[in-house]
BAKEMI-728348 format. One line per 5 residues: number of its first residue (from 1); their letters; for each residue x, y, z of C-alpha. Coordinates in Angstrom, 2 decimals, decimal comma. Each point is the difference from the previous one (the first is absolute). Layout:
REM BAKEMI-728348
NUM = a = X Y Z; ... $
***
This chain:
REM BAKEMI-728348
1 = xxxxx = -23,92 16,10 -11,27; 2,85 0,43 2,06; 2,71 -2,92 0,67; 1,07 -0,80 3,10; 3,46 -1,47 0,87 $
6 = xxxxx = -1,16 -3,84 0,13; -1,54 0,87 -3,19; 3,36 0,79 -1,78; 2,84 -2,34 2,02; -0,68 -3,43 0,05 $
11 = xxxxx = 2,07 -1,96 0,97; -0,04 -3,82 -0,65; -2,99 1,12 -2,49; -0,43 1,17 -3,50; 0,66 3,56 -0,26 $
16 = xxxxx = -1,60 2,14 -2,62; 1,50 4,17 1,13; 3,10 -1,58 1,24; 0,67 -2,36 -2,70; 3,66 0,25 -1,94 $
21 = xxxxx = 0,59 -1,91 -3,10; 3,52 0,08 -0,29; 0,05 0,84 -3,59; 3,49 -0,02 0,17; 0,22 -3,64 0,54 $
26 = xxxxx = -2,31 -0,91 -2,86; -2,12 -2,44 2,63; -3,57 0,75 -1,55; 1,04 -0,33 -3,53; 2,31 -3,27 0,31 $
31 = xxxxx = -2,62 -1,35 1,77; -2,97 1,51 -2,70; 2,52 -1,51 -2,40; -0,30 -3,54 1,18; -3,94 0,33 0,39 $
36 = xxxxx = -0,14 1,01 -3,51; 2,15 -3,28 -1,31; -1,96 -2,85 -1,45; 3,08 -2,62 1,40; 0,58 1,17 3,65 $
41 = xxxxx = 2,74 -1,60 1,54; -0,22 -0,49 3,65; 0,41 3,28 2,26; 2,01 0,56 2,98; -0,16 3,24 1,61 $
46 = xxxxx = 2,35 0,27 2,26; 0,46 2,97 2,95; 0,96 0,62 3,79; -3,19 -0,37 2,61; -2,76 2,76 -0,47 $
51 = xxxxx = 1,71 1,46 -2,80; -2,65 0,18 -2,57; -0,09 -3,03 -1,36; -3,91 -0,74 0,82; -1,22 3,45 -0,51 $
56 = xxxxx = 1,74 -0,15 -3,71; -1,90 -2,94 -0,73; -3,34 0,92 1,60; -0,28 2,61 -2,13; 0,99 -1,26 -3,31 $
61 = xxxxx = -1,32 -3,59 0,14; -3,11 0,53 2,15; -1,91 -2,80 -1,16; 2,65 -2,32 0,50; -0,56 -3,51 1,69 $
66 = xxxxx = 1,73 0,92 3,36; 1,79 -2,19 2,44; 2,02 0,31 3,01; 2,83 -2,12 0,57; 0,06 0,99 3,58 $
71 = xxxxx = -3,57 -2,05 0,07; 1,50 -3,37 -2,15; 1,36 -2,62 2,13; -0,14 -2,73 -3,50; -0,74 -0,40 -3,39 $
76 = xxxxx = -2,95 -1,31 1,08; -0,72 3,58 1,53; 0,51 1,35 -2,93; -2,43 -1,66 -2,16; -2,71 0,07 2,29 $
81 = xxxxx = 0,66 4,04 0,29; -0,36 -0,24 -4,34; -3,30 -1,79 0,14; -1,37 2,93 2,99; 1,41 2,88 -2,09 $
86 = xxxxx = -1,61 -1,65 -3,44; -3,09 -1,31 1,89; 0,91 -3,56 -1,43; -2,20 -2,81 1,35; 1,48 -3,48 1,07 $
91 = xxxxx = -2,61 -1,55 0,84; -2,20 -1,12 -2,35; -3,53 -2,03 0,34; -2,13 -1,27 -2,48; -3,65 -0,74 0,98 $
96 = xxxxx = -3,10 -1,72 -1,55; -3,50 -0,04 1,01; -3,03 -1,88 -1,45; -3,91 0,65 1,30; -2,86 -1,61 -0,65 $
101 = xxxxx = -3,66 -0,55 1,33; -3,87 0,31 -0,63; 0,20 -0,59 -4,23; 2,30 2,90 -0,54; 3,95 -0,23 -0,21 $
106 = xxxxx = 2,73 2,49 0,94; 3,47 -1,13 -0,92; 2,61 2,79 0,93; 3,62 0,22 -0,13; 2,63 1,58 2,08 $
111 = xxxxx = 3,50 0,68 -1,81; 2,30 2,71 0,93; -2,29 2,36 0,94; -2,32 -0,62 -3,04; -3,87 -1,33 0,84 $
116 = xxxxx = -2,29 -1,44 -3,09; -3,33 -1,16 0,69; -2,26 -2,20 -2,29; -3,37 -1,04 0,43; -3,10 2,04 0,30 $
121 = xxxxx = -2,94 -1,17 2,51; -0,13 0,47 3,98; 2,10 -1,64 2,31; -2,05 -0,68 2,48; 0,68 -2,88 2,15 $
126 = xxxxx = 3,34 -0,52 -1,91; 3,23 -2,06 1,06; 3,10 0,70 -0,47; 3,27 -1,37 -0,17; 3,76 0,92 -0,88 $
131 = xxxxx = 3,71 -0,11 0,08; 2,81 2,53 0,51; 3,60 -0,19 -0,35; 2,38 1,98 1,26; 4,23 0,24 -1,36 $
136 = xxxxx = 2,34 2,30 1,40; 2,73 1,22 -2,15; 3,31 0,91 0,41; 0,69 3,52 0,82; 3,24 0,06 -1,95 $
141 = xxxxx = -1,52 -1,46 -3,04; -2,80 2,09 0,35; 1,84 3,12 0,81; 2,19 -0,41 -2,85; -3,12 -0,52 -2,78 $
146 = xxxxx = -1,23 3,15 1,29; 3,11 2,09 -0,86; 0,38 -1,66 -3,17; -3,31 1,84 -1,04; 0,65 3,48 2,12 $
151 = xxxxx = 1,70 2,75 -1,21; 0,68 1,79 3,28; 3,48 0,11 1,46; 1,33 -1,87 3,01; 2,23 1,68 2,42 $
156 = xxxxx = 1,10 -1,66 3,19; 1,31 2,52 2,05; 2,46 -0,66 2,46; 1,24 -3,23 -1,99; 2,86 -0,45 2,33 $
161 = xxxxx = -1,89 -0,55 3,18; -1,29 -3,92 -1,53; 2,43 -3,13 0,54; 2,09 -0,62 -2,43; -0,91 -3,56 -0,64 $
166 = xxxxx = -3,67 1,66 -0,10; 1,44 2,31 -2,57; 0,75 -2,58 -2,18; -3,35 -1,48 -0,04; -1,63 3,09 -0,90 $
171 = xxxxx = 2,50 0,84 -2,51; 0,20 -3,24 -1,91; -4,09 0,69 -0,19; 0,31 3,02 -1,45; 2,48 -0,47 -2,81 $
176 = xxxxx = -2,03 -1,36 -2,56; -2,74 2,35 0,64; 2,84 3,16 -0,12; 1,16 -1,60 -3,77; -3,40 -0,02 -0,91 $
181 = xxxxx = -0,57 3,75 0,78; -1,34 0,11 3,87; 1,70 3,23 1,66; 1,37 -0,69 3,35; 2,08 2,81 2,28 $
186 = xxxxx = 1,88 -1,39 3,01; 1,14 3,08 2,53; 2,93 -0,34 2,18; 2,60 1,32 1,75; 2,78 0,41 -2,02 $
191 = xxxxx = 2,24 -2,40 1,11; -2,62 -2,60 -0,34; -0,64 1,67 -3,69; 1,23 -3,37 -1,40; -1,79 -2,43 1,66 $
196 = xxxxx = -1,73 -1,82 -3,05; 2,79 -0,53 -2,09; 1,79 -0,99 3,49; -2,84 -2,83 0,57; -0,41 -0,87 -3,52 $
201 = xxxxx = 3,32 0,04 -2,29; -2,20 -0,32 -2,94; -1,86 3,64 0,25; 3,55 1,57 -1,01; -0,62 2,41 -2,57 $
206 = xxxxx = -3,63 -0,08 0,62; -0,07 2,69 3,17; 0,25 3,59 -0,92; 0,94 2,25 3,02; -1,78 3,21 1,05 $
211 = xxxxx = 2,26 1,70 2,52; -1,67 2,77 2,52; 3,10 1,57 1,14; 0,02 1,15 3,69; -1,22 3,84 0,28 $
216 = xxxxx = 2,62 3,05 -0,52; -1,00 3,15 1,64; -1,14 1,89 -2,61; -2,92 -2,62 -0,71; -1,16 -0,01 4,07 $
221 = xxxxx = 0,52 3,62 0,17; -2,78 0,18 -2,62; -2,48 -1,96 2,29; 0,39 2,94 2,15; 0,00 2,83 -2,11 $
226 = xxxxx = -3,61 -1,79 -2,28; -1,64 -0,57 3,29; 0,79 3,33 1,97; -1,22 1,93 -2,94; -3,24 -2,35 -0,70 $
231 = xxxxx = -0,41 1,12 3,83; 0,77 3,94 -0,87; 2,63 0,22 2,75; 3,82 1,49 -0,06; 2,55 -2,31 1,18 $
236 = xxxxx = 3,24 0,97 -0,25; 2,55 -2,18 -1,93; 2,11 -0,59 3,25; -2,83 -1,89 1,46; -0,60 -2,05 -2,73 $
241 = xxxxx = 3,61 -1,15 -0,66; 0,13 -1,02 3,78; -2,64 -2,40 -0,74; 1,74 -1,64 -3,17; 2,71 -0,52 2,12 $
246 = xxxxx = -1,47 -1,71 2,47; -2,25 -2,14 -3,27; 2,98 -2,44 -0,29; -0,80 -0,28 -3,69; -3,76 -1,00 0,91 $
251 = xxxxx = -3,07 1,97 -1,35; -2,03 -1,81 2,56; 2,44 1,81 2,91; -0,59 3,27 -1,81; -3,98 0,06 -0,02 $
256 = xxxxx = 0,15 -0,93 3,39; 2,26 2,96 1,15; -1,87 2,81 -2,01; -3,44 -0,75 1,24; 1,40 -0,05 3,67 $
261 = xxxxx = 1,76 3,35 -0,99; -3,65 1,14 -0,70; -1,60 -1,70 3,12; 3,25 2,26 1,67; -1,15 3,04 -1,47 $
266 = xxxxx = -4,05 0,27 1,05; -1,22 2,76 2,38; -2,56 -0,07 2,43; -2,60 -0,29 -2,36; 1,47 -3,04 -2,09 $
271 = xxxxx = 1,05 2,47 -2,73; 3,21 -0,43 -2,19; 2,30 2,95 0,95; 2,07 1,71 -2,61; 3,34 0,49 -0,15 $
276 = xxxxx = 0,22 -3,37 1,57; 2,80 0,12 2,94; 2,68 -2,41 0,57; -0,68 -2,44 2,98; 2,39 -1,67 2,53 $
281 = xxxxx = 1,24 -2,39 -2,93; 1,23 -2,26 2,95; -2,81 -0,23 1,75; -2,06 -0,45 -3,54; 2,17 -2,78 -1,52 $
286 = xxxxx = 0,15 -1,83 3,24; -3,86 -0,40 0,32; 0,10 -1,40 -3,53; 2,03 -2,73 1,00; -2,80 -2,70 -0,22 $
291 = xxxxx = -0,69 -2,75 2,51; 0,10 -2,56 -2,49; 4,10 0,44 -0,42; -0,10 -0,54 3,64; -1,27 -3,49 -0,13 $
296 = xxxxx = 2,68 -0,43 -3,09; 3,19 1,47 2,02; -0,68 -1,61 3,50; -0,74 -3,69 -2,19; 3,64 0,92 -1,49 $
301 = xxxxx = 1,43 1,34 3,07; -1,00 -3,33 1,80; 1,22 -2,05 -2,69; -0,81 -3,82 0,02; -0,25 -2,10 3,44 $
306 = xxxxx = 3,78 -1,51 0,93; 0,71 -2,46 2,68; 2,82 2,24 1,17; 0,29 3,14 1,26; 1,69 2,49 -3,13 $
311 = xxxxx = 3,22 1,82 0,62; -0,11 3,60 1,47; 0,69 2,77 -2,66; 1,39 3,41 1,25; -1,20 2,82 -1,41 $
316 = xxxxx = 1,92 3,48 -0,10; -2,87 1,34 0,79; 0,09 -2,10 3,56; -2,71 -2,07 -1,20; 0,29 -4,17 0,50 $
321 = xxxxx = -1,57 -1,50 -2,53; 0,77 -3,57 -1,94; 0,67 -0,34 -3,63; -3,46 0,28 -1,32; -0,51 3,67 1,82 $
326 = xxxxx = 3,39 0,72 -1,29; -0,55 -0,65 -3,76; -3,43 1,87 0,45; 2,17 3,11 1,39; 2,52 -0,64 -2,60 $
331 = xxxxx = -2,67 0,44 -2,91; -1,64 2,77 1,73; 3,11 1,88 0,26; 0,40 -0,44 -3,59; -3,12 2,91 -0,01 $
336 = xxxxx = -1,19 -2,78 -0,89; 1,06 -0,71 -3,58; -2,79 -2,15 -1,44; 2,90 -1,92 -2,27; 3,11 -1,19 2,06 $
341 = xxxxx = 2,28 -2,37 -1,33; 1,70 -2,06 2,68; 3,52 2,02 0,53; -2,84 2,96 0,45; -1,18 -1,77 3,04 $
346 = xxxxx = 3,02 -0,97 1,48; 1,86 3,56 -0,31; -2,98 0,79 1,72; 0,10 -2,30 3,01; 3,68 0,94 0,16 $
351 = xxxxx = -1,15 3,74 0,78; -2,44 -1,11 2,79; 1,91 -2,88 1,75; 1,91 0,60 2,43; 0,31 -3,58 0,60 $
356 = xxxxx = 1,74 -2,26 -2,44; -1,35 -0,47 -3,41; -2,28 -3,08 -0,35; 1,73 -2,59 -3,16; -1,60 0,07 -3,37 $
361 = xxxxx = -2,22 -3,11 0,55; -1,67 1,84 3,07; -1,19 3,06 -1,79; -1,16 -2,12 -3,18; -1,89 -2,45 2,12 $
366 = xxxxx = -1,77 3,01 2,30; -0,78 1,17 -3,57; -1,13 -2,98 -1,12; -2,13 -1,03 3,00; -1,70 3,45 -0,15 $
371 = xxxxx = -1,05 -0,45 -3,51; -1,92 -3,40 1,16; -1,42 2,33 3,06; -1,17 2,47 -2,48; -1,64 -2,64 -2,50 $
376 = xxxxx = -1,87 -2,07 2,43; -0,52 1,72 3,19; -0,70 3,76 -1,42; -3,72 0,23 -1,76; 0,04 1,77 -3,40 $
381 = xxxxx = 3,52 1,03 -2,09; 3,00 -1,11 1,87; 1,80 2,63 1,13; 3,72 -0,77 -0,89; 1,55 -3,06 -2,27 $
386 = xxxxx = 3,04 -1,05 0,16; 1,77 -1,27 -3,44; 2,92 -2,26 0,73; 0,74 -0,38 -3,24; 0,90 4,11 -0,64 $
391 = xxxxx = 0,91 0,45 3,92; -2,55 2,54 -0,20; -2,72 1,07 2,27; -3,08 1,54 -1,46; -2,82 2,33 2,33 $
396 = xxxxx = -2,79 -1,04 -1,77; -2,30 2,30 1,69; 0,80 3,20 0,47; -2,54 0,18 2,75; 2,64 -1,81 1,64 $
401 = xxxxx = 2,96 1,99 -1,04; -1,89 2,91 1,07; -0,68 -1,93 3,73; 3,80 -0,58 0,36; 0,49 3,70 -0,38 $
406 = xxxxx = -2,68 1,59 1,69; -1,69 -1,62 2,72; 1,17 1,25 3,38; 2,67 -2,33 1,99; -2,46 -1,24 2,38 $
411 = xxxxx = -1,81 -1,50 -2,84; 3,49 -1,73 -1,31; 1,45 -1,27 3,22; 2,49 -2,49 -0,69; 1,55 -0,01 3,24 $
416 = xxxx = 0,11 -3,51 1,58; 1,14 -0,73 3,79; 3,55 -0,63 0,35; -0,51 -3,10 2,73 $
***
């Protein structure tokens, strides 16, 4: 049976043709090592948005207990989710029944599930009476006697999306259970890799970090080059290294661009052609540029509500904007970078401005403001955080990154009224 292209790129999904180990990185077998280990410490595996992280652990730990951070708003969350994955009860009744009529008696009892019956003549005409009680138990208490006697793993994938006071909770829960032997994988970003030992001093020296290193272009090239020939067509290498440069690092990106290079390349009849032929990249990376950034830039562009009316920002390019649409031009025109430290972002508003440069404590508060847009205002992974601590601004998703450099200028107006 033939594959077709949806069959072999998937992205967001678990690839089978397309998937690359990265043997070089020793992923599979650090993390086969830690399976294998009768003391597991706790895991963090840490790695940029859509980068591999889930797919890695999908297919190596597929009977895991799974949770999403994205869907935990408390520790009480959190249990609850426990008792639904290990179909733990908490409520608990207890019921007993007697019956008795016309010379005969039936006495039966109700426990857990369990019925006895006693007696052994008709019961006609009989009467009954009984009592049930009822007790509901505490998800965390019950959530945590189930893992005592499970030996699956528990991975809460994206660990950094809970509150950290919610963190705590969960953590302080778990760290008996970990020093008893439970396995438990937290998945982050990695500059939220640290987050336990950052909520809870005393897990130092009991986290173990897996690192999934952003993608080099050898290891996306290789989603195209598996898939194209699972699909029997000739693509020439040009084509393919086009599309790792426009993958910002992300294997995600990469599916996505090679199965619309294959929707690119059907004839009249639906077929694959072969050679493949190069497309108007322009016009094929800007109709990737997903809707979904949109909501993120213009949120970002807008910035948060002010009583006062923001000071005009001239452009070279003869746009007026104010100093939110100038630090978004200023990290676009970086290409964008998806790591800038602060002097990045500044050099860069100094080659756009032609007005004067805003002080320090006006870029780092636009900065810091977005990172509060992006966190409560955009649904799913924030786009961009801002670390005031390192000056440094990270892209988190390179959906985003790949927004600021693609989408058409009508789709990134920053251009505000000069009245």
């Amino acid at each position: 049976m033939s594959l077709s292209p949806d069959d072999v790129f998937i992205p967001g999904g678990l690839p089978s043709e397309t998937y690359v180990s990265r043997a070089h990185l020793n992923l599979e077998e650090d993390l086969e090592h830690w399976l294998e280990r009768r003391q597991k410490p706790l895991l963090s595996v840490s790695g940029p948005t859509k980068s591999g992280k889930t797919v890695l652990l999908k297919r190596l730990v597929p009977s895991a207990v799974w949770l999403s951070g994205g869907a935990i708003d408390s520790a009480d969350d959190f249990w609850s989710a426990i008792c639904d994955e290990l179909e733990v009860f908490t409520d608990h009744s207890l019921s007993s029944e007697r019956t008795r009529g016309n010379g005969a008696h039936l006495e039966g009892e109700l426990n857990a599930g369990v019925v006895s019956v006693s007696g052994g003549a008709s019961a006609d005409d009989a009467l009954t009476s009984g009592i049930t009680r009822s007790r509901a138990a505490d998800p965390r208490s019950a959530a945590r006697r189930a893992l005592r006697d499970t030996d699956r793993i528990v991975i809460i994938d994206d660990f950094h999306y809970i509150d950290g006071d919610e963190q705590l909770q969960i953590v302080r829960g778990l760290k008996d259970l970990i020093f008893d032997g439970l396995g438990v994988i937290v998945a982050a970003v990695p500059h939220r890799a640290y987050d336990v030992v950052r909520v809870e001093k005393e897990m130092t020296g009991r986290v173990e970090p897996l690192t999934v290193a952003q993608w080099n272009d050898d290891d996306l090239s290789l989603i195209g080059n598996q898939g194209f020939n699972a699909l029997h067509v000739a693509v020439h290498k040009s084509l393919t290294r086009r599309m790792v440069k426009e993958s910002f690092g992300s294997p995600h990106l990469m599916q996505t661009h090679c199965l619309n290079l294959c929707l690119a390349n059907r004839d009249e009849e639906r077929k694959l052609k072969s050679p493949f032929t190069s497309p108007d990249w322009k016009q094929f990376f800007e109709k990737q540029a997903a809707a979904s950034s949109k909501s993120a830039f213009d949120l970002l562009k807008t910035g948060p509500r002010t009583r006062t009316d923001r000071m005009s920002r001239e452009l070279k390019s003869g746009i007026s904007t104010d100093i939110y649409g100038a630090v978004l031009a200023a990290i676009e025109n970086t290409g964008p970078r998806t790591t800038l430290v602060y002097e990045e972002i500044r050099a860069s508003m100094r080659e756009i401005l032609a007005s004067d440069l805003p002080q320090r404590h006006e870029i780092t508060n636009v900065l810091e403001q977005m990172t509060t847009i992006a966190k409560d205002k955009i649904e799913g992974e924030p786009v961009l955080e801002y670390d005031a601590e390192y000056s440094t601004l990270h892209l988190v998703d390179p959906f985003f990154a790949y927004y600021l450099r693609w989408a058409p200028d009508s789709l990134k107006d920053i251009a505000i009224s000069k009245s």
